[in-house]
LUMPAFI-193995 format. One record per residue (C-alpha): y, x negated, z; residue in one letter. Coordinates in Angstrom, 1 decimal. Each point is the difference from the previous one (the first is absolute). Layout:
<sites>
{site {Y, X, Z}, A}
...
</sites>
This chain:
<sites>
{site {32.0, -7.4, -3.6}, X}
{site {1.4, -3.4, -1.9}, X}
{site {0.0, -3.2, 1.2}, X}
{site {4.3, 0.6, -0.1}, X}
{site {-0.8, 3.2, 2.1}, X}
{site {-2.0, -1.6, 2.6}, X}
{site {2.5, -3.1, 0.4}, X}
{site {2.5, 1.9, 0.8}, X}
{site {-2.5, 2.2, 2.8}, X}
{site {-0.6, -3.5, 0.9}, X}
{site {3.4, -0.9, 0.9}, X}
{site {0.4, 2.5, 2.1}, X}
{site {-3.2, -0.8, 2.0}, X}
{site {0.7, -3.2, 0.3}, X}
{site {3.8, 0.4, 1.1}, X}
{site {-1.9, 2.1, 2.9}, X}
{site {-2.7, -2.2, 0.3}, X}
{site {2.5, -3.0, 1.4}, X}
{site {1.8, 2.2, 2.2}, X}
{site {-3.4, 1.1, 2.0}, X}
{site {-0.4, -2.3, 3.4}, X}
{site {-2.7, -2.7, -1.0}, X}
{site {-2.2, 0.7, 2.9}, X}
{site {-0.2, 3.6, -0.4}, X}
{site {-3.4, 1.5, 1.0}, X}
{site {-0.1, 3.1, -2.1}, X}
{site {-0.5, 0.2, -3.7}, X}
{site {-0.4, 2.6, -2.6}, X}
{site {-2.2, -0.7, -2.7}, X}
{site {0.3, 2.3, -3.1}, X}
{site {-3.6, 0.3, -2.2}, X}
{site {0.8, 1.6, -3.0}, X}
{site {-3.5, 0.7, -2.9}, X}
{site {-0.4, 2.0, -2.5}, X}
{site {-3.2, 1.6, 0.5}, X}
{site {-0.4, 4.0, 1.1}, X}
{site {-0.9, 0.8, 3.5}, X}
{site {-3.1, 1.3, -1.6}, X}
{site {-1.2, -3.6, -1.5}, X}
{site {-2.8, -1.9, 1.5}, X}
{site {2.4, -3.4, 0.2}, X}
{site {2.5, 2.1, 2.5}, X}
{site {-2.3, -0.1, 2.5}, X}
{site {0.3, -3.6, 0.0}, X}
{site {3.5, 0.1, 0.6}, X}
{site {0.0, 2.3, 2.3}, X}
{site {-2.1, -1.4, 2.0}, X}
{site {1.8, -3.4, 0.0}, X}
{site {3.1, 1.9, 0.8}, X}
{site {-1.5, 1.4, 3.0}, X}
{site {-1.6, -3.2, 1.3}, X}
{site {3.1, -1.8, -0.2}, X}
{site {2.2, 2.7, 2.2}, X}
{site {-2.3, 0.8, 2.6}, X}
{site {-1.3, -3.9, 0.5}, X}
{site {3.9, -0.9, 0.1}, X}
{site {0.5, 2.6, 2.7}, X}
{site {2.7, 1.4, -2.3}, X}
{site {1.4, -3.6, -0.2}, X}
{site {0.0, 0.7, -3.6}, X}
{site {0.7, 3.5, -2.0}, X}
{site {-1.8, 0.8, -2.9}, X}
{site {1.5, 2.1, -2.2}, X}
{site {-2.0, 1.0, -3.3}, X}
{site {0.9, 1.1, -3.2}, X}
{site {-2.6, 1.0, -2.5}, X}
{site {-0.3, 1.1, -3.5}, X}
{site {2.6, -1.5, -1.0}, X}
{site {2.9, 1.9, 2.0}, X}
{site {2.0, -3.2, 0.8}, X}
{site {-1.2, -2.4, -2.7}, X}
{site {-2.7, -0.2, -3.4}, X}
{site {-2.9, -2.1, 0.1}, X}
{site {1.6, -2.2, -2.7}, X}
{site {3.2, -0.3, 2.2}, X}
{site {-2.1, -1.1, 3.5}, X}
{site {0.4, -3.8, -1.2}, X}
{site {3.4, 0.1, 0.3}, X}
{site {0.6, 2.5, 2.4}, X}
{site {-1.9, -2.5, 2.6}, X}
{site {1.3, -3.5, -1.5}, X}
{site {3.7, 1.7, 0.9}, X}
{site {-0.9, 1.4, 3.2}, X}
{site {1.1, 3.8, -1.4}, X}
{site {-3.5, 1.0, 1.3}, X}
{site {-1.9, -2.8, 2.1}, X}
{site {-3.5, 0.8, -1.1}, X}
{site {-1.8, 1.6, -2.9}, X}
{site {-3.3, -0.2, -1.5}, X}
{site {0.3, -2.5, -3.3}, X}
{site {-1.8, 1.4, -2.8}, X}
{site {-0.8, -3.0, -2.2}, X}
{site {-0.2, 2.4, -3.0}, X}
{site {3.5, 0.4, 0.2}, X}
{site {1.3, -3.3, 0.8}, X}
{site {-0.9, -2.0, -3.0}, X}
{site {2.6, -1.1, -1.5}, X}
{site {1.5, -1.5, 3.7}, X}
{site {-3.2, -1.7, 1.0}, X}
{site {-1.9, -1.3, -3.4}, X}
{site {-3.6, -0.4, 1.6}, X}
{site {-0.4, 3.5, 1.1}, X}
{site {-0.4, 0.6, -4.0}, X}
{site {-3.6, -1.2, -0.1}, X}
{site {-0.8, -0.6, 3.4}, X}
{site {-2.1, 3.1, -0.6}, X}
{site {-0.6, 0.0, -3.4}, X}
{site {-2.5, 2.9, -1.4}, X}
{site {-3.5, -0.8, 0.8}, X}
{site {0.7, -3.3, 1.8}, X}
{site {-1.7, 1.6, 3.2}, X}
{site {-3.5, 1.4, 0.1}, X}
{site {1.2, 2.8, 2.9}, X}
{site {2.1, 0.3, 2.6}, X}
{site {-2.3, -1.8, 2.9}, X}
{site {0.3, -3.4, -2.5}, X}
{site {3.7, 0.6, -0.3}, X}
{site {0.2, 0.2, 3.8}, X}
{site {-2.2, -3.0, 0.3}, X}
{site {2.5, -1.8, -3.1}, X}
{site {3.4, 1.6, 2.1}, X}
{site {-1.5, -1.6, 3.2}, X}
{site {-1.5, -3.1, -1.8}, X}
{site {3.6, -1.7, -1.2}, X}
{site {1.8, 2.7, -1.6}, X}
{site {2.4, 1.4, 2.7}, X}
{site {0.6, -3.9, 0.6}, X}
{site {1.3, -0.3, -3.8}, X}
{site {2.4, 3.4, 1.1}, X}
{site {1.8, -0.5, 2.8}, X}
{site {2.4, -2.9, -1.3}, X}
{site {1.0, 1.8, -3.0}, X}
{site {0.8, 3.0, 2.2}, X}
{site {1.7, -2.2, 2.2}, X}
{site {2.1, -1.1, -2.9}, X}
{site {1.3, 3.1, 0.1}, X}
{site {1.0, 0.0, 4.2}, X}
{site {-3.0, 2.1, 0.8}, X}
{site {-3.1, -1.1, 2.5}, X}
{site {-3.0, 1.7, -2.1}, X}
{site {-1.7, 1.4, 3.6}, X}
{site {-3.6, 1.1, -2.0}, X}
{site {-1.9, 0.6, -3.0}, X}
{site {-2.0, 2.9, -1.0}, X}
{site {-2.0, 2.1, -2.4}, X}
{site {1.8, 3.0, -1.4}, X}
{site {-2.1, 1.3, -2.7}, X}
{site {-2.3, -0.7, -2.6}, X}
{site {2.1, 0.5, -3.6}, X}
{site {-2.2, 2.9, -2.3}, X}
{site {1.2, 1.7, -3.0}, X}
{site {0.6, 4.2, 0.0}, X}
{site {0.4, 2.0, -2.8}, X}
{site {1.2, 3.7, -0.9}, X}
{site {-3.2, 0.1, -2.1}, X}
{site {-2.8, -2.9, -0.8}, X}
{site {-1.7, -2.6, 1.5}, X}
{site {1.9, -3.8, -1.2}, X}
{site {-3.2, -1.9, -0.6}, X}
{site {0.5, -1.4, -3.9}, X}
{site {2.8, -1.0, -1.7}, X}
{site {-0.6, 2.6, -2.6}, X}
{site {0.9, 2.3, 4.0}, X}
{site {3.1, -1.7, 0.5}, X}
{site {1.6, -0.1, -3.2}, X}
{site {3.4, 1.2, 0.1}, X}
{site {-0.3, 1.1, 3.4}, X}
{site {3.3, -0.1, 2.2}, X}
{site {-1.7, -1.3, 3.4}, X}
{site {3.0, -0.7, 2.7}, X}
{site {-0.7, -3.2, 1.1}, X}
{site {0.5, -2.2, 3.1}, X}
{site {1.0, -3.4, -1.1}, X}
{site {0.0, -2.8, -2.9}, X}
{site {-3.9, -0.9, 0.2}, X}
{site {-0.9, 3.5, 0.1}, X}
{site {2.4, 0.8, -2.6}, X}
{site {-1.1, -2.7, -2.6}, X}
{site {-4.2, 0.8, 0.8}, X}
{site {1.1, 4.0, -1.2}, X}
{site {1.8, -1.4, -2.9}, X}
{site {-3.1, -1.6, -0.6}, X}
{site {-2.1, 2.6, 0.3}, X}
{site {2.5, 1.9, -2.5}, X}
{site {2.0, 2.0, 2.3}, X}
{site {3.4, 0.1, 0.5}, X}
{site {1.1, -1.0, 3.5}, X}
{site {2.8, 1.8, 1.4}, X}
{site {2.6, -1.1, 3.1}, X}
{site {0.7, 3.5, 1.8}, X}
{site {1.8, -0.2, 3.7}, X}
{site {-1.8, 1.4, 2.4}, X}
{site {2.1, 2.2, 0.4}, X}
{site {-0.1, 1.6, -3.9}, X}
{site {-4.0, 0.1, -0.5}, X}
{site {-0.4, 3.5, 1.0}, X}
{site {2.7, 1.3, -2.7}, X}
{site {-1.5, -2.4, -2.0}, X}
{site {-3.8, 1.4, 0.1}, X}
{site {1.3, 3.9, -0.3}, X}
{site {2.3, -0.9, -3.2}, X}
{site {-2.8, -2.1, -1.4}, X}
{site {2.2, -3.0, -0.2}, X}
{site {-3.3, -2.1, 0.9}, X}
{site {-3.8, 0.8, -0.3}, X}
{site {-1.3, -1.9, 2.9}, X}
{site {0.6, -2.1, 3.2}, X}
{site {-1.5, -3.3, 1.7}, X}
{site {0.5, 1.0, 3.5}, X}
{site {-2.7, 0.1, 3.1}, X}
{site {-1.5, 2.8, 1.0}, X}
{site {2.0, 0.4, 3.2}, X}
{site {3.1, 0.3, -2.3}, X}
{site {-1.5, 2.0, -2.3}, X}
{site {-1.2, 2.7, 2.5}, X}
{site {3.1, -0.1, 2.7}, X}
{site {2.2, 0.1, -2.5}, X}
{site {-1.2, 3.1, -1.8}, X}
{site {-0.3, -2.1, -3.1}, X}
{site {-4.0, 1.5, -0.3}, X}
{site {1.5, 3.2, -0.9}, X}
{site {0.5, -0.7, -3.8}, X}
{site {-2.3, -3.1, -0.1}, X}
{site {-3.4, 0.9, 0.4}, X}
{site {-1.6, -2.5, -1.6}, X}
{site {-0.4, -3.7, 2.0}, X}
{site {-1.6, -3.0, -1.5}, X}
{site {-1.3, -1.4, 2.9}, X}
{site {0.8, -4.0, -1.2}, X}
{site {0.7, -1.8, 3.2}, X}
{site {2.3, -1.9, -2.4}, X}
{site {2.0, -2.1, 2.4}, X}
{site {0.1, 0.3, 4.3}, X}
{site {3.8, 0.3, 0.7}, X}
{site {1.6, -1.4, 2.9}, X}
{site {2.9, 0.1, 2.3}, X}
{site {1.3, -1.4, 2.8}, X}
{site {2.5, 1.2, 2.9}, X}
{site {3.1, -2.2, -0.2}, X}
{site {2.8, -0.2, 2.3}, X}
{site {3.5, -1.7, -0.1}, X}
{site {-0.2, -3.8, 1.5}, X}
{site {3.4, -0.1, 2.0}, X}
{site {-1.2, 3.6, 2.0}, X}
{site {-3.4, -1.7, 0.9}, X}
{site {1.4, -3.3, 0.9}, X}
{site {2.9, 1.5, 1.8}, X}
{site {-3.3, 2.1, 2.1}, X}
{site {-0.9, -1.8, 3.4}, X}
{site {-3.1, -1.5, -0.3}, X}
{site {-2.1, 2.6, 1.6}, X}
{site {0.9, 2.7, -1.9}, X}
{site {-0.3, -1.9, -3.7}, X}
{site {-3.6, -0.2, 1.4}, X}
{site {-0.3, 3.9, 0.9}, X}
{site {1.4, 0.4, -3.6}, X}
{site {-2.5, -3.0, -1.4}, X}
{site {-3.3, 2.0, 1.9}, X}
{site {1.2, 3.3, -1.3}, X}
{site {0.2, -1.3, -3.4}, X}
{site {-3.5, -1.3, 0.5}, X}
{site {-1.4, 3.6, 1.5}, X}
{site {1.9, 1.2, -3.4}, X}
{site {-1.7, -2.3, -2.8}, X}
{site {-3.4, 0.9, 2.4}, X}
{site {0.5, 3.8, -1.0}, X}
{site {0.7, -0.4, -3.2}, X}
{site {-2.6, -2.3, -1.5}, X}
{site {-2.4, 2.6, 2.2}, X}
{site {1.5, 3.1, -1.4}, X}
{site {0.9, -0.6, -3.5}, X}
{site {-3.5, -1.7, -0.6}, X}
{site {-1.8, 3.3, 1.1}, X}
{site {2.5, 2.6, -1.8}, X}
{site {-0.8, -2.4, -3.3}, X}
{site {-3.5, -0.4, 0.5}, X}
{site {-1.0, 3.5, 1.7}, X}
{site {2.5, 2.6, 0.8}, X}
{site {1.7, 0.1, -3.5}, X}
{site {-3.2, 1.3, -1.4}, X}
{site {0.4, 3.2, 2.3}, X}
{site {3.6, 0.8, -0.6}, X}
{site {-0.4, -0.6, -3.7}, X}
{site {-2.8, 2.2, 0.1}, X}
{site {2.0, 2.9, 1.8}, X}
{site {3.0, -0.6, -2.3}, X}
{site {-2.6, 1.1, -3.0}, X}
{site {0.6, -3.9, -1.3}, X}
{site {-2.8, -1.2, -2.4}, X}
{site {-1.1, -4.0, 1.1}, X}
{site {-1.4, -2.4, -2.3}, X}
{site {-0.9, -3.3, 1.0}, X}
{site {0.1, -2.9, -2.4}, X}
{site {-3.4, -1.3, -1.3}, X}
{site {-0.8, -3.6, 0.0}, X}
{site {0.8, 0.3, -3.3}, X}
{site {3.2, 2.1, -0.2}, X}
{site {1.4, -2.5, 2.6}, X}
{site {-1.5, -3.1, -2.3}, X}
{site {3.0, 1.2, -2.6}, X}
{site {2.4, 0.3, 2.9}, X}
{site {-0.6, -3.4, 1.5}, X}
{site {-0.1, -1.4, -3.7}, X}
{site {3.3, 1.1, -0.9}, X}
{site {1.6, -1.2, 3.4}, X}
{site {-1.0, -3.7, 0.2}, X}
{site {2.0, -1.4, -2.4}, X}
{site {3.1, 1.9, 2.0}, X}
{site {-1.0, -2.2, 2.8}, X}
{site {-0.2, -3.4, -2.1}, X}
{site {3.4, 0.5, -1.8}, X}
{site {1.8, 0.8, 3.3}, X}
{site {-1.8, -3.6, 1.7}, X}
{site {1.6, -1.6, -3.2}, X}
{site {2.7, 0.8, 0.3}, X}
{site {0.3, 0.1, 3.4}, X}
{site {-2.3, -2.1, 1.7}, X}
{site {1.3, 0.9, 3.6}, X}
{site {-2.8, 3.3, -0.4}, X}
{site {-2.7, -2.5, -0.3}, X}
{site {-0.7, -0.7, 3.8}, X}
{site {-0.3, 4.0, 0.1}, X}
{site {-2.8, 0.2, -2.3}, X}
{site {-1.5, -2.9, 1.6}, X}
{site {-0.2, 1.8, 3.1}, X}
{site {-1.3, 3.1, -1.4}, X}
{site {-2.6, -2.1, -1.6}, X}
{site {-0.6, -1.8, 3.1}, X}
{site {-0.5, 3.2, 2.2}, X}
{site {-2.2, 1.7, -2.3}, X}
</sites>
């Protein structure tokens, strides 16, 4: 969906938008992601989604749309800055080019593990968020964890350069993208929506996903080989449309502000342990072969990714207070 495309949604929704009474006590929230029923992260939403009707007393309708039926993950910006859906998950990967920051914010290796980019998203980093979502008309209601970024192949282990040369890895963002050109690989952009055509007509190699993607979305079928790399800890926050939350009594933006919370709770908890413990299982079951990076193999990784991170503050000294504060959670 374009920007043009949503406008003219927009105009519609907004033309109905004045005519509703100001004091009217029932509202319909649309959540819109683009994650499977089957993913971990739906839980999350779910759950918020849930919270927020039976808290309201039905004073507010939830009505979900998932894997992308109404809207993409790389349309959800839009689609809640225009009110066409009014919340949406914001995957950072995706939104680049709108909010600058999000770039390098988790650059590869600038977090040991997920509990120190909890204690870093906690510790300042949210703070730095929310205004440049708000930019954009949309009250960032929580941050979370949504998967550790690892590399899987159709058929070796990417632990040397001589491993990665040539290989077409689809990648998930510009930092990413310029540490595999690094490496020697050739970085690819696929939609979401194209990678499984993509891996059966060998039109790429390899993906940088987490394992919850890999598995839910079958993608462990032809790629049975995962670098386990930890290479950077993704996040994402639930975002939802500024003029529907301040038009909400006040009561009910807190039922939506607690749910949100209950949400971010679950996610951290859940993604941590399907990272950390679970993934080993299903990997196991799905006949996946795991190797972990040595201290040495990941030496070459966080080598080659540094000086990504000191050409970015260069030219764009905005990212600095984010490594500051992954430096200063440590």
């Amino acid at each position: 969906m374009t920007r043009l495309a949503l406008g003219a949604i927009l105009t519609g929704t907004t033309l109905v938008s004045c005519l509703a009474p100001a004091a009217a006590r029932d509202f319909t929230l649309k959540l819109a992601h683009h994650y499977p029923d089957v993913h971990i992260q739906a839980a999350g939403l779910k759950l918020f989604a849930e919270e927020v009707e039976a808290k309201s007393e039905g004073r507010i309708k939830v009505e979900v749309y998932p894997a992308e039926t109404l809207v993409s993950g790389r349309e959800a910006l839009d689609a809640v800055e225009n009110n066409v859906v009014q919340a949406a998950p914001m995957p950072g990967n995706y939104q680049t080019g709108i909010i600058p920051s999000l770039q390098y914010f988790t650059y590869p290796f600038m977090f040991d593990d997920a509990s120190h980019f909890r204690r870093a998203v906690e510790g300042g980093i949210k703070d730095l968020l929310v205004p440049e979502y708000a930019k954009h008309n949309i009250v960032l209601l929580n941050y979370y964890h949504k998967g550790a970024l690892h590399l899987m192949d159709k058929g070796k282990f990417l632990t040397s350069e001589d491993a990665f040369s040539g290989e077409r890895v689809r990648s998930l963002g510009p930092a990413i993208s310029e540490l595999l050109s690094a490496l020697g690989a050739n970085p690819l952009s696929v939609p979401l929506g194209e990678v499984d055509s993509a891996i059966e007509r060998n039109v790429i190699d390899a993906v940088t996903t987490n394992c919850a993607a890999h598995t839910s979305r079958g993608w462990v079928e032809h790629l049975k080989f995962v670098t386990f790399a930890d290479m950077s800890q993704g996040g994402e926050g639930l975002g939802i449309n500024a003029g529907f939350y301040n038009g909400l009594p006040a009561d009910l933006q807190e039922i939506v502000q607690q749910a949100a919370k209950d949400m971010e709770d679950l996610e951290w908890t859940s993604m941590i342990a399907d990272d950390e413990e679970a993934c080993f299982d299903k990997w196991e079951k799905a006949g996946a072969q795991v190797h972990k990076l040595t201290a040495e193999e990941k030496a070459l990784f966080v080598s080659r990714s540094r000086p990504i991170l000191d050409k970015a503050i260069a030219d764009n000294p905005d990212i600095q207070p984010f490594a500051d504060i992954a430096d200063q959670t440590r």
